[in-house]
DOTORMI-836316 format. One record per residue: x, y, z of N, C-alpha, C in turn; residue number from 1; residue in one letter. Coordinates in steps of 0.02 Angstrom, whole numbers, plus 50000, padded with zeros to 5 digits. Layout:
<recs>
n_x;n_y;n_z;ca_x;ca_y;ca_z;c_x;c_y;c_z;resi;resn
X;Y;Z;X;Y;Z;X;Y;Z;NUM;a
...
</recs>
This chain:
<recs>
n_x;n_y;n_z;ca_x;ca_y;ca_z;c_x;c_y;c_z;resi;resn
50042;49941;50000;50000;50000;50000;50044;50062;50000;1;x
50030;50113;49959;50057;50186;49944;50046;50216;50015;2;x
50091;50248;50029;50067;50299;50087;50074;50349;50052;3;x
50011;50411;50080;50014;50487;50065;50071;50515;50100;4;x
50112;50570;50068;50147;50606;50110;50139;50619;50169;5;x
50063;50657;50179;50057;50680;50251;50031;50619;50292;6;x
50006;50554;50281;49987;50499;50309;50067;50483;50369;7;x
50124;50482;50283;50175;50463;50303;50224;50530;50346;8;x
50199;50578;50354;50246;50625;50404;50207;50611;50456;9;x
50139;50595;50463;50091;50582;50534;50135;50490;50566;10;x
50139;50463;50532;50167;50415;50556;50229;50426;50596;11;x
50282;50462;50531;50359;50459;50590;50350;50518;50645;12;x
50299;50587;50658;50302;50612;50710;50271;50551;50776;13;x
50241;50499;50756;50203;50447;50807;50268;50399;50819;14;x
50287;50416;50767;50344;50339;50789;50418;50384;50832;15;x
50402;50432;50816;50444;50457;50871;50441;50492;50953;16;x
50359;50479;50935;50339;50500;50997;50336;50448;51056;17;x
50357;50389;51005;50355;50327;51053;50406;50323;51107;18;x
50471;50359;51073;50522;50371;51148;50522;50417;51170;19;x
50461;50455;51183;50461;50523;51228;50451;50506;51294;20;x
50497;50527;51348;50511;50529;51408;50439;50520;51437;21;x
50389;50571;51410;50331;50586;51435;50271;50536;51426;22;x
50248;50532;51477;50199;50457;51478;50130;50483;51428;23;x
50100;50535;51446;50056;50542;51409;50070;50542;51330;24;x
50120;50566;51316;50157;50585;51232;50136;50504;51196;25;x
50182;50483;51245;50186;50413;51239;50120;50338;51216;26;x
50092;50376;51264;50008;50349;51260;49970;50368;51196;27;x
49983;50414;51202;49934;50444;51137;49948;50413;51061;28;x
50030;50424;51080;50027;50402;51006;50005;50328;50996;29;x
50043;50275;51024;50015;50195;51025;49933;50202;51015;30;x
49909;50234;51063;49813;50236;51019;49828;50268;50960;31;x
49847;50313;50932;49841;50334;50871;49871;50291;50807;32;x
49917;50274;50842;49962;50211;50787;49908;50160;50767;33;x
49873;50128;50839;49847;50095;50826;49768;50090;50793;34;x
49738;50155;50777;49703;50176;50741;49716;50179;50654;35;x
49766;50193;50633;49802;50208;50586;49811;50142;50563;36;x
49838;50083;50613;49842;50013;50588;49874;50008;50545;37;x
49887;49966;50457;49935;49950;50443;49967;49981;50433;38;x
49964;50054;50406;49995;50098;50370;50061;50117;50404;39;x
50059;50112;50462;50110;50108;50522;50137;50055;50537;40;x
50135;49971;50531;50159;49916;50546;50230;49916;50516;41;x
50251;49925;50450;50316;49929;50417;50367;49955;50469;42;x
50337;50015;50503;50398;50080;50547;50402;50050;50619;43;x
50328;50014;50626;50342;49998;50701;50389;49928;50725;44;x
50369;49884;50652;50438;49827;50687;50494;49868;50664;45;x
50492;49890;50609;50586;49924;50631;50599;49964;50684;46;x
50562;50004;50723;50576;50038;50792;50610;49966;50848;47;x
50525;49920;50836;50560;49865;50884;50588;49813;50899;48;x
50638;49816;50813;50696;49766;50828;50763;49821;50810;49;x
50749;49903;50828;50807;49934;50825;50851;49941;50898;50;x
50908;49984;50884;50934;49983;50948;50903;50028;50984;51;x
50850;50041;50998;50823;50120;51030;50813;50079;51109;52;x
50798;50126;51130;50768;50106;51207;50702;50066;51226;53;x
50719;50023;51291;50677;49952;51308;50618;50027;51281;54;x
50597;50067;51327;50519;50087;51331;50498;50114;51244;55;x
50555;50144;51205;50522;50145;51162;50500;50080;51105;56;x
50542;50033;51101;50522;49951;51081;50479;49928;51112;57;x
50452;49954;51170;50381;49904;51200;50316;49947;51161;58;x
50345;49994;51151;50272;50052;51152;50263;50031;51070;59;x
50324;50022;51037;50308;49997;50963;50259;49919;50972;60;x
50287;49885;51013;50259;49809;50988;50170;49809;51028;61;x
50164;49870;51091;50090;49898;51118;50067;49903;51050;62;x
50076;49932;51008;50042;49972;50971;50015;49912;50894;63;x
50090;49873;50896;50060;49813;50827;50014;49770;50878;64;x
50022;49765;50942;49981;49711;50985;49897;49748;50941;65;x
49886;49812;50968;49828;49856;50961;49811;49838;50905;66;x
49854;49844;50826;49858;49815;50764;49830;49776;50732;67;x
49866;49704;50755;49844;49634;50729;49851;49623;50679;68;x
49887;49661;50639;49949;49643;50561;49954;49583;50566;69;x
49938;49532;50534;49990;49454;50508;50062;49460;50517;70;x
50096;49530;50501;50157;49533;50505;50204;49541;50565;71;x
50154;49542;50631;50178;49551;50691;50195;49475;50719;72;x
50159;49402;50669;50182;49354;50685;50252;49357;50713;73;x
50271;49355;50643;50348;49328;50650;50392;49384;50698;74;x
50371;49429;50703;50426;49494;50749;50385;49435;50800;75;x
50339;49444;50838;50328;49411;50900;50364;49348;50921;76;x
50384;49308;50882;50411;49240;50906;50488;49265;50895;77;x
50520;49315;50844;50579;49343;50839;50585;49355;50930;78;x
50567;49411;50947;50562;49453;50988;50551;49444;51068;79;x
50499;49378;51075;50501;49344;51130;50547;49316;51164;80;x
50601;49316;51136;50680;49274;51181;50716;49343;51166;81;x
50700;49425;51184;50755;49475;51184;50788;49445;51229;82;x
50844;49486;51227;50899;49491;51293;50846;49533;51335;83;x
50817;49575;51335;50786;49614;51381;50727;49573;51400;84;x
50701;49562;51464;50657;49522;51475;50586;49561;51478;85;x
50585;49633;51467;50528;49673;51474;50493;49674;51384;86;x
50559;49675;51344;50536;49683;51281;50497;49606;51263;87;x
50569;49566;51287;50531;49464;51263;50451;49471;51295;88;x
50441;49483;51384;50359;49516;51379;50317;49512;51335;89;x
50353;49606;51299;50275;49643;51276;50294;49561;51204;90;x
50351;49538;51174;50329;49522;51120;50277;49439;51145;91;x
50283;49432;51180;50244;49351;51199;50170;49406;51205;92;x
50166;49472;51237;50090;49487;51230;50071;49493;51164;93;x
50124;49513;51109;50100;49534;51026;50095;49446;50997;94;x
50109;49399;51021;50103;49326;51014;50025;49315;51040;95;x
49989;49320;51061;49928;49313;51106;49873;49340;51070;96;x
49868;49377;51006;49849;49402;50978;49833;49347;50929;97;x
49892;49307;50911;49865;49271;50839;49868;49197;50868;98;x
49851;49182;50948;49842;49116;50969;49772;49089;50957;99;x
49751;49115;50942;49661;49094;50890;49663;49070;50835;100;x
49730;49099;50806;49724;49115;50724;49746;49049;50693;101;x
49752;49055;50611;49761;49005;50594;49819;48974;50624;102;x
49891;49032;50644;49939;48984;50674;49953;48969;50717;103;x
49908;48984;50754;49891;48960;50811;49916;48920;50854;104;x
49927;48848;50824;49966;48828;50839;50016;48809;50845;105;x
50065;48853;50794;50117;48853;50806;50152;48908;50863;106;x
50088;48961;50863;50133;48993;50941;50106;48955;51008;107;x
50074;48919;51001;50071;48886;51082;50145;48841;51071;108;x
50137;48769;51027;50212;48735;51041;50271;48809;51051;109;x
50286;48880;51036;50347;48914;51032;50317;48916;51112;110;x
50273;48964;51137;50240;48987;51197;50265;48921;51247;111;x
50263;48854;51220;50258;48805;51287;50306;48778;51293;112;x
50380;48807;51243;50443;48792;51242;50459;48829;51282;113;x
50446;48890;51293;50464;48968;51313;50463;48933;51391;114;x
50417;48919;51403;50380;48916;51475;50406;48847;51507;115;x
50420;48772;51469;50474;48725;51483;50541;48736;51495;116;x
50570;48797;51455;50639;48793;51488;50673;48809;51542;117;x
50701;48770;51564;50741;48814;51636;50777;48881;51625;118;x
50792;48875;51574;50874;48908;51553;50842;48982;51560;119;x
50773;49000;51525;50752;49050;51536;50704;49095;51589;120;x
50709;49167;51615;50695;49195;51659;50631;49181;51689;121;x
50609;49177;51742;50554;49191;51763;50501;49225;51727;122;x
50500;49273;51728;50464;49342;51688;50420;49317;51611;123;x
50516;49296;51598;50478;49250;51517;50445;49193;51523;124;x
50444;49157;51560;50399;49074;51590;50338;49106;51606;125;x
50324;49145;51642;50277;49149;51684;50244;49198;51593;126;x
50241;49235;51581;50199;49280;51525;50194;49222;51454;127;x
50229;49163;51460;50208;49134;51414;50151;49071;51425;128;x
50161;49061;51503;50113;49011;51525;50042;49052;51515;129;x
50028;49130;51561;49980;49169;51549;49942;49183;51481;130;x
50016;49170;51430;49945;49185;51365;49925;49112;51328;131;x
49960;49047;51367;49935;48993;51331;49864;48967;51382;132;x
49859;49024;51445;49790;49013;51487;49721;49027;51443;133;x
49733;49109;51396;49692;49115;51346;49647;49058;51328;134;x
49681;49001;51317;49621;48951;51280;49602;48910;51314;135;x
49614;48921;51380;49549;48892;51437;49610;48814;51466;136;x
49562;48786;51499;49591;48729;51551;49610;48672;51513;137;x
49585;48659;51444;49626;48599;51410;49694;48610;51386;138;x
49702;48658;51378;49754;48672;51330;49813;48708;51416;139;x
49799;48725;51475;49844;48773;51533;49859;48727;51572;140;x
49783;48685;51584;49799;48635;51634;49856;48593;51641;141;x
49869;48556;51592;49923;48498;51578;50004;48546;51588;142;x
49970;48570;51572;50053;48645;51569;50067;48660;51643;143;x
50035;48670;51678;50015;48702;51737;50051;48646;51789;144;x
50011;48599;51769;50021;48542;51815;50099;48498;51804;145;x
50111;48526;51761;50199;48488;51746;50246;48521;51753;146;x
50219;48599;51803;50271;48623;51812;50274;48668;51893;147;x
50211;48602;51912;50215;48617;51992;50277;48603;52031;148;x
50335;48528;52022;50381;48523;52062;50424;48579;52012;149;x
50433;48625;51962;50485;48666;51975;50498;48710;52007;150;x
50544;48709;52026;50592;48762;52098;50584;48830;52086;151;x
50574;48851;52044;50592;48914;51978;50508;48942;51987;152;x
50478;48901;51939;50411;48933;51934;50345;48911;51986;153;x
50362;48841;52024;50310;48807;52068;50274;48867;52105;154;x
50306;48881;52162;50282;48926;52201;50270;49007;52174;155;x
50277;49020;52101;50243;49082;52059;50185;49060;52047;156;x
50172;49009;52018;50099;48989;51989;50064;48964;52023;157;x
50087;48950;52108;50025;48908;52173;49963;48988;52174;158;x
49938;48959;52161;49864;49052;52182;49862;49110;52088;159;x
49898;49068;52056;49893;49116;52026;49829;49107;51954;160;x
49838;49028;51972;49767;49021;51918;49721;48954;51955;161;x
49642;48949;51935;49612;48915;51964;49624;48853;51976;162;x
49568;48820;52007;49555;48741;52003;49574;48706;51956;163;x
49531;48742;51895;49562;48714;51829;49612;48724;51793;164;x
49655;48754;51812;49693;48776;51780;49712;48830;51747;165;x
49656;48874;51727;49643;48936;51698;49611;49006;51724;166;x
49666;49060;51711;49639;49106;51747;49576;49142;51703;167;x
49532;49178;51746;49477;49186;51731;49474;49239;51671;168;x
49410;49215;51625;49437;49227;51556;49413;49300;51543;169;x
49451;49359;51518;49456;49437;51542;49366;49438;51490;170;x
49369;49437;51437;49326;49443;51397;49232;49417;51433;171;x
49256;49380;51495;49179;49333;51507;49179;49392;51596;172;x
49254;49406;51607;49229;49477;51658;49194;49539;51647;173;x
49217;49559;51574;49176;49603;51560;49125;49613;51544;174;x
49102;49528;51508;49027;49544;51515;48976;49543;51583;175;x
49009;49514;51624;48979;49505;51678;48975;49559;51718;176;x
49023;49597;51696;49029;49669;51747;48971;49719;51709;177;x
48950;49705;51661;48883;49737;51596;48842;49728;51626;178;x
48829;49654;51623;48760;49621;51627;48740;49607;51688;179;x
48799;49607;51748;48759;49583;51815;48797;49612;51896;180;x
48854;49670;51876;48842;49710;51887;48937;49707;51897;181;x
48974;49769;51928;49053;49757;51941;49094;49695;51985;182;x
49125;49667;51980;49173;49610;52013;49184;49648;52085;183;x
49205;49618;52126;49245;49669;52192;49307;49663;52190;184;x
49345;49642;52126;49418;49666;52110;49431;49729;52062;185;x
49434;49778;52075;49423;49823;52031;49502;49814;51988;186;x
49564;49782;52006;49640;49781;51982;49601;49717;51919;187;x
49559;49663;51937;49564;49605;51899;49533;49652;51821;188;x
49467;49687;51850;49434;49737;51785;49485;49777;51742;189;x
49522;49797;51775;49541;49850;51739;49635;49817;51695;190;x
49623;49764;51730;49676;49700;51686;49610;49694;51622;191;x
49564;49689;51645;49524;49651;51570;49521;49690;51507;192;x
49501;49768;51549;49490;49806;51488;49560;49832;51443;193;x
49587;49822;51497;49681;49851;51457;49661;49807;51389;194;x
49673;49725;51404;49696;49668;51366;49625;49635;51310;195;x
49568;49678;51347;49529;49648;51284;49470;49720;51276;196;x
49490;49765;51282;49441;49828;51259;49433;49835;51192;197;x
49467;49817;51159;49451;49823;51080;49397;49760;51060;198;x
49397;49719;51072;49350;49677;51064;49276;49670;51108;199;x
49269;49742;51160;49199;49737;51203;49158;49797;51143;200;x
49076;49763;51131;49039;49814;51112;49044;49896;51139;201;x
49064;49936;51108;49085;50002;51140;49020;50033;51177;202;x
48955;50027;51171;48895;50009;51242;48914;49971;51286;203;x
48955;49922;51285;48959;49899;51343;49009;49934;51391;204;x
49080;49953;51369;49117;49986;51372;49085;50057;51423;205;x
49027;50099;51381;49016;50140;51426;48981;50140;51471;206;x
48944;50076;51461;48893;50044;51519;48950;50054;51587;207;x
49008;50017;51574;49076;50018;51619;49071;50051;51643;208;x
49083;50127;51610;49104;50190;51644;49057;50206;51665;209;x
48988;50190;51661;48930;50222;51700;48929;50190;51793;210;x
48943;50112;51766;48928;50081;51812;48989;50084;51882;211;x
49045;50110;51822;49121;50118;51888;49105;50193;51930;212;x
49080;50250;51881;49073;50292;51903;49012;50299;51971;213;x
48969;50268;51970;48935;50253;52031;48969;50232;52072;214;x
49006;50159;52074;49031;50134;52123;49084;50180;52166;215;x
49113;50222;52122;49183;50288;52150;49148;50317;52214;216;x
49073;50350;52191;49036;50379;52216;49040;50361;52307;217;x
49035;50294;52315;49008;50275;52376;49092;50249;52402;218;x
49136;50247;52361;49202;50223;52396;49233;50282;52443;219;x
49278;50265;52461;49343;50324;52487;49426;50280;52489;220;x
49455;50350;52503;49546;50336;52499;49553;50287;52434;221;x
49614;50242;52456;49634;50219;52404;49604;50160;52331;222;x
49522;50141;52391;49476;50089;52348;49442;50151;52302;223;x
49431;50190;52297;49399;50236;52271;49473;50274;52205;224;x
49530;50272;52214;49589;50283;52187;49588;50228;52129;225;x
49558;50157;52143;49571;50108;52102;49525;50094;52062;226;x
49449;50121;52071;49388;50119;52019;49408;50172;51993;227;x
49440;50251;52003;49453;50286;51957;49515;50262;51909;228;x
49560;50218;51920;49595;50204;51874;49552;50158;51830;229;x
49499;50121;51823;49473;50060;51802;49433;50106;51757;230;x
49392;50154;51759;49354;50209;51732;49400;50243;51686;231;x
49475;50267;51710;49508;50302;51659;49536;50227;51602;232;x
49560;50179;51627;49544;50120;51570;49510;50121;51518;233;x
49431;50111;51554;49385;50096;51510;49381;50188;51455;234;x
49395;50226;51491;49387;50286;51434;49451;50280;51378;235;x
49516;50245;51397;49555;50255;51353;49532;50192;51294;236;x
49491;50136;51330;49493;50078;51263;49440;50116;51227;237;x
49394;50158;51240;49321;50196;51205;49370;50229;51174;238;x
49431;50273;51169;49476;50337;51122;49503;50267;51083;239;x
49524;50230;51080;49579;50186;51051;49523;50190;50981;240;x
49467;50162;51004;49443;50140;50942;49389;50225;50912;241;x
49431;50268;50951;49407;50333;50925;49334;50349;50914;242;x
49300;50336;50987;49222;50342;51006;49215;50396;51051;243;x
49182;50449;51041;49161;50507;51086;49105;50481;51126;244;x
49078;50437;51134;49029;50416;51164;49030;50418;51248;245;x
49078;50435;51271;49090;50437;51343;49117;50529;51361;246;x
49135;50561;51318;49175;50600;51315;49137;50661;51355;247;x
49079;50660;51381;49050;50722;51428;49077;50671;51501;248;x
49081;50623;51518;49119;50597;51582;49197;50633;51585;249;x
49225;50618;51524;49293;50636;51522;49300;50711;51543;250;x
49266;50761;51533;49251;50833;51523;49242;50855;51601;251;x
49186;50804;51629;49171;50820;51687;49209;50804;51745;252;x
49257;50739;51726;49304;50715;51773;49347;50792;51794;253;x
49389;50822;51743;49433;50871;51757;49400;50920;51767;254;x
49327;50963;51772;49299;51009;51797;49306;50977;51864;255;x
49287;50932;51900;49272;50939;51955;49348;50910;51996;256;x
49398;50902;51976;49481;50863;51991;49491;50927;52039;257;x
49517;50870;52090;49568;50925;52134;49629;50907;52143;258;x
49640;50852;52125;49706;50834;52115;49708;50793;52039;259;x
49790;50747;52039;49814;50719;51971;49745;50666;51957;260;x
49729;50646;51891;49685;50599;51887;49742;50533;51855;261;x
49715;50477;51831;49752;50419;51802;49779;50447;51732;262;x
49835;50431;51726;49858;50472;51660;49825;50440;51591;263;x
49792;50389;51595;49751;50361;51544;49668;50403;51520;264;x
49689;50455;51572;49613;50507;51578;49644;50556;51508;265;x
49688;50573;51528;49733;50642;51472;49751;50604;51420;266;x
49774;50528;51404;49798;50499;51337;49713;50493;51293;267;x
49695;50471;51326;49618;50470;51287;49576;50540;51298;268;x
49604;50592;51318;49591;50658;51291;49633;50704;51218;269;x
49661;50662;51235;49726;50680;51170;49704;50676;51114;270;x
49680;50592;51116;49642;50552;51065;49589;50593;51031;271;x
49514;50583;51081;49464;50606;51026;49442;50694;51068;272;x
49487;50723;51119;49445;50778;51147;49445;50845;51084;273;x
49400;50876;51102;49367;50915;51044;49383;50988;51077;274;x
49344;51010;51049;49344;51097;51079;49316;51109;51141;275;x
49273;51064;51160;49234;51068;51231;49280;51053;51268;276;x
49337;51042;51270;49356;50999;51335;49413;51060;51350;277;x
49412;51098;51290;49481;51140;51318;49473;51186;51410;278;x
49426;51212;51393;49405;51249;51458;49405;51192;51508;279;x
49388;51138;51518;49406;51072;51580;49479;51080;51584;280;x
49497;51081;51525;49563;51057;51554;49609;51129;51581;281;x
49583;51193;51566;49602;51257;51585;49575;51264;51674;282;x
49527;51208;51669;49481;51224;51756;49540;51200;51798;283;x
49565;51126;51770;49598;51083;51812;49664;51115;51822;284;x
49691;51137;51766;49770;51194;51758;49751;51239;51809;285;x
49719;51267;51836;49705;51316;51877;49697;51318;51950;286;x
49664;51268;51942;49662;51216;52010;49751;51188;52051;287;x
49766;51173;52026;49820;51154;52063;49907;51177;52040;288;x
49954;51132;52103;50009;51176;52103;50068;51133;52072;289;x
50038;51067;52042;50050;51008;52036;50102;50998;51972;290;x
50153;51018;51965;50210;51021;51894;50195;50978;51856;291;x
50189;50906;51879;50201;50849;51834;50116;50860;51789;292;x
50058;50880;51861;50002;50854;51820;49998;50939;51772;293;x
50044;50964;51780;50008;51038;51743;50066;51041;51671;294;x
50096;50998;51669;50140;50965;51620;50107;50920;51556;295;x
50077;50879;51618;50027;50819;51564;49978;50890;51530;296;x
49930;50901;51587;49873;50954;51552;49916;50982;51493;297;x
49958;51012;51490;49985;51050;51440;49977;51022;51370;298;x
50042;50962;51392;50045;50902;51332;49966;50894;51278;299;x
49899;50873;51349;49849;50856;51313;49806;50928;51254;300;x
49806;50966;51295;49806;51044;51280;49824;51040;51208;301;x
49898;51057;51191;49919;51057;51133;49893;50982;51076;302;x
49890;50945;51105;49867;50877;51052;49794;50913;51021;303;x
49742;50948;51082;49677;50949;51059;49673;51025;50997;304;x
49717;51060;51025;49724;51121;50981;49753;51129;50937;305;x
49792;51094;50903;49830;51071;50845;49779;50999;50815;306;x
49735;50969;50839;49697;50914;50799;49645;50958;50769;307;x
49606;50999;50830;49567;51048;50814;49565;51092;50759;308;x
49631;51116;50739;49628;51173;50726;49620;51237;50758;309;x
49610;51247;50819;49601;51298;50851;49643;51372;50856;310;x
49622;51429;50849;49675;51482;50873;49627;51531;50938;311;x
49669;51560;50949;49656;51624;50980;49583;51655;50992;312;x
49565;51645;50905;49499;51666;50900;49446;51628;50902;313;x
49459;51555;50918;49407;51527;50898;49349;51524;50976;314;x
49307;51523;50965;49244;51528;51017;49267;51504;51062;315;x
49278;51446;51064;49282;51377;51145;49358;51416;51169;316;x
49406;51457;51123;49461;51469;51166;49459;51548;51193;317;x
49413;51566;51142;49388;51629;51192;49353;51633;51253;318;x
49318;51584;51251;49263;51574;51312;49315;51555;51375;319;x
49373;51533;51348;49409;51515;51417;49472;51564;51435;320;x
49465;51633;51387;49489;51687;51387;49468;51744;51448;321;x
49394;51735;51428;49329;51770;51472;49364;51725;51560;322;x
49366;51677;51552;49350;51650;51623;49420;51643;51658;323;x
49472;51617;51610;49525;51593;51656;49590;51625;51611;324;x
49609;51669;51587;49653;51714;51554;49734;51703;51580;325;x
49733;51689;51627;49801;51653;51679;49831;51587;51631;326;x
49777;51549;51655;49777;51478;51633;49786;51470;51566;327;x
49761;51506;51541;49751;51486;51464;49812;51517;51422;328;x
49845;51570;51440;49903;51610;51420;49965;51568;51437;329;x
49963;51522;51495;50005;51462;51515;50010;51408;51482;330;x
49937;51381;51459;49930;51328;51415;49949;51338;51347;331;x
49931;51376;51339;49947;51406;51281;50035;51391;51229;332;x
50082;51430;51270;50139;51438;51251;50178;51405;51293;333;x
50168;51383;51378;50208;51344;51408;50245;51394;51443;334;x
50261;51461;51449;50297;51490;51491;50261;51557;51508;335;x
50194;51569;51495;50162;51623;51523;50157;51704;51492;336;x
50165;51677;51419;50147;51730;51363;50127;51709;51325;337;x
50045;51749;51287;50016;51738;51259;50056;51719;51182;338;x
50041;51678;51132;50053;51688;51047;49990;51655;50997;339;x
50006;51678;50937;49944;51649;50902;49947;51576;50903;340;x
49982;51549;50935;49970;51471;50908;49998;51437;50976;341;x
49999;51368;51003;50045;51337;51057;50098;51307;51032;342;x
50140;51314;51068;50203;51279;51047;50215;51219;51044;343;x
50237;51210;51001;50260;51119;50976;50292;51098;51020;344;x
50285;51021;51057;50313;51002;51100;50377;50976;51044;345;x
50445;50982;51076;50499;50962;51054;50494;50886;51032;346;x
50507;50862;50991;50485;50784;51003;50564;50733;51000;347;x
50561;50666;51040;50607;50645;51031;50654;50611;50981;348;x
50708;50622;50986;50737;50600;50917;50796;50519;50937;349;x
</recs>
């Protein structure tokens, strides 16, 4: 397939945003990559079999995971025995992807080699046993159970999956958290939606956020800290697949913030936020004294006003002219003088 010029300059500013220091930068683009889909697969295995850094090679193989290119096969079984055991990881998660597929079975025999050998780390045993759980207790069990007397992995895997053998299947939590109401693990939910949000009806998805956002309601301290991370989840898998359908929650979260929210709140503002959200995110800039979170705000700021199109003059940035003239002269340029446009975040090279 031809890429357009500007298709192809939108790609390498994403593929370089993949080693930006900055978590939100970072986030945004992998949803956007992964929106974009193939047109981006060519740049992202060369990012992640280059020499660049572990975080920017994971954020490439996040993003073919998001994908599901045929061509992420072979990088995945490449990639799963790195020297780095965070990269071998993400590539056994970009393997998990095509354990349905026709070759299915050829990544379980690689997956149950991975997970038989001594020779290799923990980290890598244990993430390859986890994605050969995917296909339930016939296929984990026998695995499971032949590798109770090892010394290495025995006592990792005692509690870590059921009776049968298989941990509970993310896709049959989420419907259940739809249809009959939230789990009381809010860490197990918000594992589900990371690993299978692209595949939940996007109603159900906001059913989620309706139904997490109640539960916040009646929590406190840190259980109430962990349904808002499960809520900012479920809003980032609704941006991935680029659905505004939740996006007056998103708006309202940072009107009413008094402190940092989950940084998955600002990557999926990046994504699909519009002109409405600028003034939220001018409320929350205003609100606090907080560097790192008035950093992110910034970051998201500039993504929405450069997708937008927005200047100076346009209505939604006047309206937050009228109200918060501080804030917005900050957001704006990053050091507290007004200009016609915001400044380009430097990007990494």
């Amino acid at each position: 397939m031809t890429i357009r010029a500007s298709s192809a300059k939108e790609v390498e500013q994403l593929i370089a945003d993949l080693a930006a220091a900055k978590p939100v930068a970072r986030e945004a683009a992998i949803a956007r990559l992964t929106i974009i889909g193939s047109r981006a697969v060519a740049r992202l295995i060369a990012l992640a079999t280059s020499d660049a850094s572990s975080d920017a090679r994971i954020a490439a193989l996040r993003a073919l995971e998001g994908i599901g290119d045929p061509r992420g096969l072979s990088l995945g079984l490449k990639i799963s025995v790195d020297r780095d055991d965070r990269v071998g990881v993400s590539g056994i998660a970009l393997l998990r992807t095509f354990i349905r597929s026709a070759n299915g079975a050829a990544v379980v025999d690689h997956l149950s080699a991975l997970a038989l050998d001594r020779g290799r780390r923990v980290a890598i045993r244990l993430a390859a046993i986890n994605a050969i759980q995917d296909l339930g207790p016939s296929a984990a069990g026998p695995l499971v159970a032949s590798l109770a007397d090892d010394p290495d992995l025995g006592p990792q895997l005692e509690g870590a999956v059921d009776k049968k053998g298989a941990k509970a299947d993310p896709v049959a939590l989420l419907d259940e958290a739809v249809a009959n109401g939230l789990p009381d693990d809010p860490a197990a939910l918000r594992t589900a939606i990371a690993s299978e949000g692209h595949a939940v009806p996007l109603a159900a998805l906001h059913q989620i956020v309706e139904r997490v956002r109640e539960r916040e309601a009646v929590e406190t301290g840190a259980t109430r800290d962990k349904w808002t991370a499960v809520r900012a989840a479920a809003h980032l898998a609704l941006a991935k697949r680029d659905s505004r359908l939740a996006l007056y929650d998103l708006r309202e979260a940072l009107e009413k913030s008094t402190r940092p929210l989950p940084v998955d709140v600002l990557a999926a503002l990046a994504l699909i936020g519009d002109a409405s959200c600028v003034e939220p995110i001018a409320a929350s800039y205003s609100r606090t004294n907080d560097e790192w979170w008035r950093d992110r705000l910034r970051d998201t700021f500039h993504a929405i006003v450069e997708r937008e199109g927005l200047t100076r003059r346009s209505a939604a940035v006047k309206r937050v002219e009228q109200k918060r003239k501080g804030a917005l002269d900050l957001l704006w340029t990053g050091n507290g003088t007004s200009a016609s446009r915001p400044r380009r975040q430097r990007r990494a090279t």
